[in-house]
C-alpha positions, 0 to 999 in steps of 0.5 A: 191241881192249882185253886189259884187264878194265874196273874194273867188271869186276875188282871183281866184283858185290858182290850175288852175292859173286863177284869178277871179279879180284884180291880187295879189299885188306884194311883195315889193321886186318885188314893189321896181324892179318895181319901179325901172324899170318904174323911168328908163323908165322915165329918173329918177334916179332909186334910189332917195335920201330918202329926194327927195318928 
């Protein structure tokens, strides 16, 4: 007896447009928006110098 959902299970059938678990990880086009977006939300500057950490 398994308490696991099979990977059938988790991504849900894309006919109906209902998923069966977690929602699919954005392409990173939409990851870097997102990114973006929540940075501006804060005050942060949207798109940081690459050696900030």
């Amino acid at each position: 007896m398994s308490h696991h959902k099979s990977n059938k299970a988790v991504e849900g059938d894309p006919d109906t447009g209902h998923g069966g678990g977690l929602p699919r990880r954005p392409d990173e086009e939409e990851l870097e928006e997102r990114t973006e977006l929540d940075r501006e939300e804060v005050g942060l500057d949207p798109e940081p110098d690459e050696d900030e950490s």
